[in-house]
PDB file of N, CA, C, O and CB in Angstrom:
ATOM      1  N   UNK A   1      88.493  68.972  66.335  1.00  0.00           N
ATOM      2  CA  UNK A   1      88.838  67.761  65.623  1.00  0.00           C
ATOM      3  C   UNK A   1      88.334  67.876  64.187  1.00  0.00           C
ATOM      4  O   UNK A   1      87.156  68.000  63.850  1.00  0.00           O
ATOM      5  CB  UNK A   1      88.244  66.514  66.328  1.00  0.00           C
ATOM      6  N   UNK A   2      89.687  67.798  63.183  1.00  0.00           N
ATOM      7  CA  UNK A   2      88.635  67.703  62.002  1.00  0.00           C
ATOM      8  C   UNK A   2      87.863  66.337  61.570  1.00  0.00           C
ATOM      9  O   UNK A   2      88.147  65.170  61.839  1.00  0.00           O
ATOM     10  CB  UNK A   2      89.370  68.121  60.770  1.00  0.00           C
ATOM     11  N   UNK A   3      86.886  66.830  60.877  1.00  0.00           N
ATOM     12  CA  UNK A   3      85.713  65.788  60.486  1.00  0.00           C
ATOM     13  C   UNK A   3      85.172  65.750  61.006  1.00  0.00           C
ATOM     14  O   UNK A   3      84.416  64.809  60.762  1.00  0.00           O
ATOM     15  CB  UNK A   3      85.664  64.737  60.285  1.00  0.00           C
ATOM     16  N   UNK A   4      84.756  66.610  62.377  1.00  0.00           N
ATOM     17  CA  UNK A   4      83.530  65.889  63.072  1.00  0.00           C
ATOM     18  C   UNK A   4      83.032  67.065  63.387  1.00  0.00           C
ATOM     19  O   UNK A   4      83.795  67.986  63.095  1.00  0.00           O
ATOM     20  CB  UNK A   4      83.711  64.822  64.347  1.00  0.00           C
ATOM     21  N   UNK A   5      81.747  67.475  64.014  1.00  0.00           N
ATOM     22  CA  UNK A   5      80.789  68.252  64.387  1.00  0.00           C
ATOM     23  C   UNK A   5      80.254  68.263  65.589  1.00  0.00           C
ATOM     24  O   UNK A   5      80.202  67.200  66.206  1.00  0.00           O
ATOM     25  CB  UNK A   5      79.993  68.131  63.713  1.00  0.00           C
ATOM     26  N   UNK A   6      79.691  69.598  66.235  1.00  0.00           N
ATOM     27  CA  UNK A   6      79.818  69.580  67.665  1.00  0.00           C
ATOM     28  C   UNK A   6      78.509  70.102  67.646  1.00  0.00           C
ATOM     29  O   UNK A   6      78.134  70.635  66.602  1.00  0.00           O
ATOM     30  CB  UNK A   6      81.032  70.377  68.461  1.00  0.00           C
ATOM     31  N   UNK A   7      77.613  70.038  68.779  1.00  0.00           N
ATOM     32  CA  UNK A   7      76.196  69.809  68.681  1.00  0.00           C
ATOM     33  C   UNK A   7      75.589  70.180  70.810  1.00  0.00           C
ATOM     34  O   UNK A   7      75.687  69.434  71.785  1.00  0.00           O
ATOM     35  CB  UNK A   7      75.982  67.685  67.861  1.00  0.00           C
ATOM     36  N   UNK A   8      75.053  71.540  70.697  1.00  0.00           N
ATOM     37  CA  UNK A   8      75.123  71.795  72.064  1.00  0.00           C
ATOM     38  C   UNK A   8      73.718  71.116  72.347  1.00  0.00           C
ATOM     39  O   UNK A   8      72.770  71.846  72.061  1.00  0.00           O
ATOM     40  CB  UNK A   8      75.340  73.436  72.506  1.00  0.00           C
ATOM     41  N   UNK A   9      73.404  69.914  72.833  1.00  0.00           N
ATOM     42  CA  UNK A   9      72.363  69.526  73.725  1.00  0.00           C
ATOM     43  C   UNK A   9      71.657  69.751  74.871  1.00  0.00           C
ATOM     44  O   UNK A   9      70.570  69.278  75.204  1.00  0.00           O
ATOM     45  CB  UNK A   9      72.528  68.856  73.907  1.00  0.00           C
ATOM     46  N   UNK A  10      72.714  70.881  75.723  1.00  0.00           N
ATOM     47  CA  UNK A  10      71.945  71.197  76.689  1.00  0.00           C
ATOM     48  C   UNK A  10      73.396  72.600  77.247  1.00  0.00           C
ATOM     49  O   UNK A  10      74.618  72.482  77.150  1.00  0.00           O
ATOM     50  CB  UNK A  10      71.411  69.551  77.832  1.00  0.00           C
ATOM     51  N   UNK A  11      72.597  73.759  77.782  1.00  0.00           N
ATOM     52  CA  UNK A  11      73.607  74.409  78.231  1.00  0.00           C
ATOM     53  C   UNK A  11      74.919  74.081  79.323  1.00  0.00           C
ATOM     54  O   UNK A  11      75.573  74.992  79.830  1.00  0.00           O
ATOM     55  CB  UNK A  11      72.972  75.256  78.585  1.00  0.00           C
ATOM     56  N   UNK A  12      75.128  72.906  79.535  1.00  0.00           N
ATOM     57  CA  UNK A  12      75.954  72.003  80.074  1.00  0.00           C
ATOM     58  C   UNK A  12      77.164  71.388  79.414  1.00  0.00           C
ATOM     59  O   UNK A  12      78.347  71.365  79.753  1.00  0.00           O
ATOM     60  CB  UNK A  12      75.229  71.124  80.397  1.00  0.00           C
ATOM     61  N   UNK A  13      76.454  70.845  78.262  1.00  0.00           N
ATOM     62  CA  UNK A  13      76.897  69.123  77.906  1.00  0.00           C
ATOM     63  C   UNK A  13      77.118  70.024  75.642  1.00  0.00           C
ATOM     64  O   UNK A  13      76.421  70.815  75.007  1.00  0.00           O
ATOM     65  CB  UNK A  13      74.570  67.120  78.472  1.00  0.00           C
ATOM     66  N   UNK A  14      78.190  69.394  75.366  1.00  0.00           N
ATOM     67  CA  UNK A  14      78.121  69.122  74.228  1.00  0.00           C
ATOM     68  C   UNK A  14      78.727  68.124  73.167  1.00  0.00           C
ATOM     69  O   UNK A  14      79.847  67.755  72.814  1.00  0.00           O
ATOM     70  CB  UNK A  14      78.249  69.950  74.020  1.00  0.00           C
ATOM     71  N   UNK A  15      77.440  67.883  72.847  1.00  0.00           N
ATOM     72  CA  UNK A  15      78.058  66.585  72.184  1.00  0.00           C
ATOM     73  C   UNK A  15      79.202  66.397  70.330  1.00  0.00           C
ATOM     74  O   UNK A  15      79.171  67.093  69.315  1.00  0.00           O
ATOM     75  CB  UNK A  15      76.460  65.724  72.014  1.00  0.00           C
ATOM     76  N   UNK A  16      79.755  65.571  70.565  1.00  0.00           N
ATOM     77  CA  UNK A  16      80.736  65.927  69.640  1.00  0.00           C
ATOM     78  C   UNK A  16      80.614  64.522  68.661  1.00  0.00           C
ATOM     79  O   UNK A  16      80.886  63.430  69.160  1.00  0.00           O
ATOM     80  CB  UNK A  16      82.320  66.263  70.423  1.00  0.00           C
ATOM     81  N   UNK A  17      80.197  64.630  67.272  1.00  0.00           N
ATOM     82  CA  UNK A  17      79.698  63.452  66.625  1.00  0.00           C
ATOM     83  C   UNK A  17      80.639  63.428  65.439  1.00  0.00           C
ATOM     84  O   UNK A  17      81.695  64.043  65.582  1.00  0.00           O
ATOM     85  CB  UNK A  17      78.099  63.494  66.247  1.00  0.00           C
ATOM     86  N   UNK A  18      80.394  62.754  64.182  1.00  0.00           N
ATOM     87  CA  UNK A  18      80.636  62.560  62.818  1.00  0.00           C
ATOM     88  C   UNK A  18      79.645  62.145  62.150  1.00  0.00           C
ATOM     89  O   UNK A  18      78.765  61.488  62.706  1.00  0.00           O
ATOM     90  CB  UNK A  18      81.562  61.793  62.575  1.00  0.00           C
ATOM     91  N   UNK A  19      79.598  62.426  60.922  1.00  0.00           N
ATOM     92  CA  UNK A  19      78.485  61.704  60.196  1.00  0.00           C
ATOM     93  C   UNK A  19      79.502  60.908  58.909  1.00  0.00           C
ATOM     94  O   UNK A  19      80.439  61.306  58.217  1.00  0.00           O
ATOM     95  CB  UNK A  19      77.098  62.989  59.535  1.00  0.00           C
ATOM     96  N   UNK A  20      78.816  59.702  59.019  1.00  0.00           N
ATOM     97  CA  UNK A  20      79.229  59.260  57.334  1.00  0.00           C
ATOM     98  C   UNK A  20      77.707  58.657  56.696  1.00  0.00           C
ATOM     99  O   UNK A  20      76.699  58.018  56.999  1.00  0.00           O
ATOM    100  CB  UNK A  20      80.712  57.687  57.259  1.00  0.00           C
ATOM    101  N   UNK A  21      78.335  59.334  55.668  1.00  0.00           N
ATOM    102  CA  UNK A  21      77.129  59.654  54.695  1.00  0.00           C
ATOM    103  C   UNK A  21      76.839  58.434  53.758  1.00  0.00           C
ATOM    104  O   UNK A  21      75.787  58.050  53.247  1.00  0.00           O
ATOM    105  CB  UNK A  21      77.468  60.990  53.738  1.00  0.00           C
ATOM    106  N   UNK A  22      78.278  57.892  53.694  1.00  0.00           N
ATOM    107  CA  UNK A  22      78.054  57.089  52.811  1.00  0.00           C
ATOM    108  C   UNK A  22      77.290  55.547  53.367  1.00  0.00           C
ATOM    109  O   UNK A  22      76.792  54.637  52.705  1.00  0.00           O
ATOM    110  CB  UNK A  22      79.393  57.000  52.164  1.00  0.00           C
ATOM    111  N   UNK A  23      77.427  55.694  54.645  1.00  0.00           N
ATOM    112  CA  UNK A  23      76.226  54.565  55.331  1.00  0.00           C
ATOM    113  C   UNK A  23      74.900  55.013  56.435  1.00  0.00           C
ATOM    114  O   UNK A  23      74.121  54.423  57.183  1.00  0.00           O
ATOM    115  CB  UNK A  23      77.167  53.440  56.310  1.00  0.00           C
ATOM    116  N   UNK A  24      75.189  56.419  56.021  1.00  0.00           N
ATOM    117  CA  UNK A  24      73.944  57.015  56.642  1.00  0.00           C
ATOM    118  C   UNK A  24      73.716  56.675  58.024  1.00  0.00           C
ATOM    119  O   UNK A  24      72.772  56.217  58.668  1.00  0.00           O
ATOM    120  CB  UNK A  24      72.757  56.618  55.922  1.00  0.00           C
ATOM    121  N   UNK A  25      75.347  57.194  58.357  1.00  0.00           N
ATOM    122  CA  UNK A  25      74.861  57.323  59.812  1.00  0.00           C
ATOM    123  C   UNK A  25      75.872  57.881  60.444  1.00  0.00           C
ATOM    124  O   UNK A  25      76.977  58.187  59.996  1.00  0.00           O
ATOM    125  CB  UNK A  25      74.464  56.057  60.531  1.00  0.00           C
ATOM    126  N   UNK A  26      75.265  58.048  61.950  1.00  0.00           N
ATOM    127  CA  UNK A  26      76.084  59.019  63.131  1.00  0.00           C
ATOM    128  C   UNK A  26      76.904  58.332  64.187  1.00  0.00           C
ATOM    129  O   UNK A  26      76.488  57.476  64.968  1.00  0.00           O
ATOM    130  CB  UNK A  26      75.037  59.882  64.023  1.00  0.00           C
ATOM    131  N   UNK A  27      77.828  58.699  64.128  1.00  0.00           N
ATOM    132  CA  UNK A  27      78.850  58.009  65.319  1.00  0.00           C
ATOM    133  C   UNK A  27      79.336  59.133  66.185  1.00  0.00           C
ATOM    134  O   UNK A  27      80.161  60.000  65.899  1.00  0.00           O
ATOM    135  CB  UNK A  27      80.296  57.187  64.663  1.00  0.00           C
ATOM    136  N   UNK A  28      78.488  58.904  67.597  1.00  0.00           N
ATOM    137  CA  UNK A  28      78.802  59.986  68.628  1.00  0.00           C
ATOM    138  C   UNK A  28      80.201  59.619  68.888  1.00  0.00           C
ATOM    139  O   UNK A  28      80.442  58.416  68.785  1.00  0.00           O
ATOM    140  CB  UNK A  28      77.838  60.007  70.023  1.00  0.00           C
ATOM    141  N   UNK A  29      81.600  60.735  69.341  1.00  0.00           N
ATOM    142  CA  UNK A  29      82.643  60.523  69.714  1.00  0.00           C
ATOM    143  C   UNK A  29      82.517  60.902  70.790  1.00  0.00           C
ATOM    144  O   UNK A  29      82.941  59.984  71.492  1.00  0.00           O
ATOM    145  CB  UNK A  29      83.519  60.879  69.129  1.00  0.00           C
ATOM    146  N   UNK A  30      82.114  61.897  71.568  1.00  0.00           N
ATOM    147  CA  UNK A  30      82.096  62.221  72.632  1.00  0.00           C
ATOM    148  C   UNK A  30      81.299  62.902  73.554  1.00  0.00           C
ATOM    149  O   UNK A  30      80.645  63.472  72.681  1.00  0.00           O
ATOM    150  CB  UNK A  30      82.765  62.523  72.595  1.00  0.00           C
ATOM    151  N   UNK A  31      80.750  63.368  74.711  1.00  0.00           N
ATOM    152  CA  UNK A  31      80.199  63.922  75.205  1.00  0.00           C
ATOM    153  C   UNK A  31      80.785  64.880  75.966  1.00  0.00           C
ATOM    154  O   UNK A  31      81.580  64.414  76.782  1.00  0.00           O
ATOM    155  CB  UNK A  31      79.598  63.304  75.571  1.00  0.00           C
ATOM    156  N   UNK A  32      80.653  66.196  75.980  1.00  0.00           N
ATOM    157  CA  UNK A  32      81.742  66.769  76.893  1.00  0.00           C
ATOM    158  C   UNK A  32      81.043  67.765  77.442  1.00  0.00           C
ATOM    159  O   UNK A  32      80.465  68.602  76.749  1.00  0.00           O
ATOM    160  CB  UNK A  32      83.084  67.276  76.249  1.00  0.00           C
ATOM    161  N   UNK A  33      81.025  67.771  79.093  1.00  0.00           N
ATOM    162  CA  UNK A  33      80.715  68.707  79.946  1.00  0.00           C
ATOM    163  C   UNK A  33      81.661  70.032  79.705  1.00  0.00           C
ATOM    164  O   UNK A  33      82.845  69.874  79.405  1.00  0.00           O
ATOM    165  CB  UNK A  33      80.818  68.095  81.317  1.00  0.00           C
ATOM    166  N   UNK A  34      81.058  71.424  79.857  1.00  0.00           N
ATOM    167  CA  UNK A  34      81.175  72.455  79.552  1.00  0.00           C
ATOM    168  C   UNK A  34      82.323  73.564  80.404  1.00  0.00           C
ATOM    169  O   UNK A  34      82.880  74.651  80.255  1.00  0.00           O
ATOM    170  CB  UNK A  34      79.912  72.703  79.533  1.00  0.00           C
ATOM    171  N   UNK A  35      82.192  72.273  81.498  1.00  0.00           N
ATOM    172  CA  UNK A  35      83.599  73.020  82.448  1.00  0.00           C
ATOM    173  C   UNK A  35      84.682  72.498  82.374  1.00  0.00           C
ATOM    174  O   UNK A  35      85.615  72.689  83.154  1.00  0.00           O
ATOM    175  CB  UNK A  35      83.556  73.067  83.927  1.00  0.00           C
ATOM    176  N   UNK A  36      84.676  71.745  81.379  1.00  0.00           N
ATOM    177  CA  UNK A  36      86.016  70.436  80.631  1.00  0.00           C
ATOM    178  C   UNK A  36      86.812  71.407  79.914  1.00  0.00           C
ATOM    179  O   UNK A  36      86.218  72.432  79.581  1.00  0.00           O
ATOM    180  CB  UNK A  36      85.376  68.953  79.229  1.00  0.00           C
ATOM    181  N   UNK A  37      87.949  71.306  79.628  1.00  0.00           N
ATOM    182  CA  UNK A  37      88.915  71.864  78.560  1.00  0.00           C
ATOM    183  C   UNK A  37      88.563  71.763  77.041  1.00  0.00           C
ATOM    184  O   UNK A  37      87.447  71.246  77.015  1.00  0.00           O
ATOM    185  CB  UNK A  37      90.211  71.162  78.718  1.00  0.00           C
ATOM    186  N   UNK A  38      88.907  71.966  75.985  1.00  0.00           N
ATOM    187  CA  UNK A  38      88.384  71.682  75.096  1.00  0.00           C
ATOM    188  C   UNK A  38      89.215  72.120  74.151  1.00  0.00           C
ATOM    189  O   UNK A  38      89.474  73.323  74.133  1.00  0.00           O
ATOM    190  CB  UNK A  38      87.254  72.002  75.099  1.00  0.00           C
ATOM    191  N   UNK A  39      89.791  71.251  73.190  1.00  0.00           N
ATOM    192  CA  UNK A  39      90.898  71.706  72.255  1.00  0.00           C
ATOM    193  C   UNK A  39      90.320  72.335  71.164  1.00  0.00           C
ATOM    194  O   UNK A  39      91.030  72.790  70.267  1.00  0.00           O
ATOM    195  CB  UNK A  39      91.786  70.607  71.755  1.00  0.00           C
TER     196      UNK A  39
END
C-alpha cells in the first residue's frame, strides 16, 4: 500500500501503519498474521 509502512512485531504478526507528521501521529491500518496473503 502506498503511504504506509510495515513494522514486524513479532515473527508472526505484522503490523501495517502510517504516520502523519503533520499531527504527529500514527494510525495503525492493520495487523496481519504471517500466514495471510499479502499484496
Amino acid at each position: 500500500m502506498e503511504g504506509t509502512r510495515e513494522l514486524v512485531i513479532h515473527p508472526h504478526f505484522v503490523l501495517v501503519y502510517e504516520v502523519d507528521s503533520q499531527w504527529g501521529k500514527v494510525y495503525i491500518l492493520r495487523v496481519l498474521h504471517t500466514a495471510q496473503k499479502w499484496p
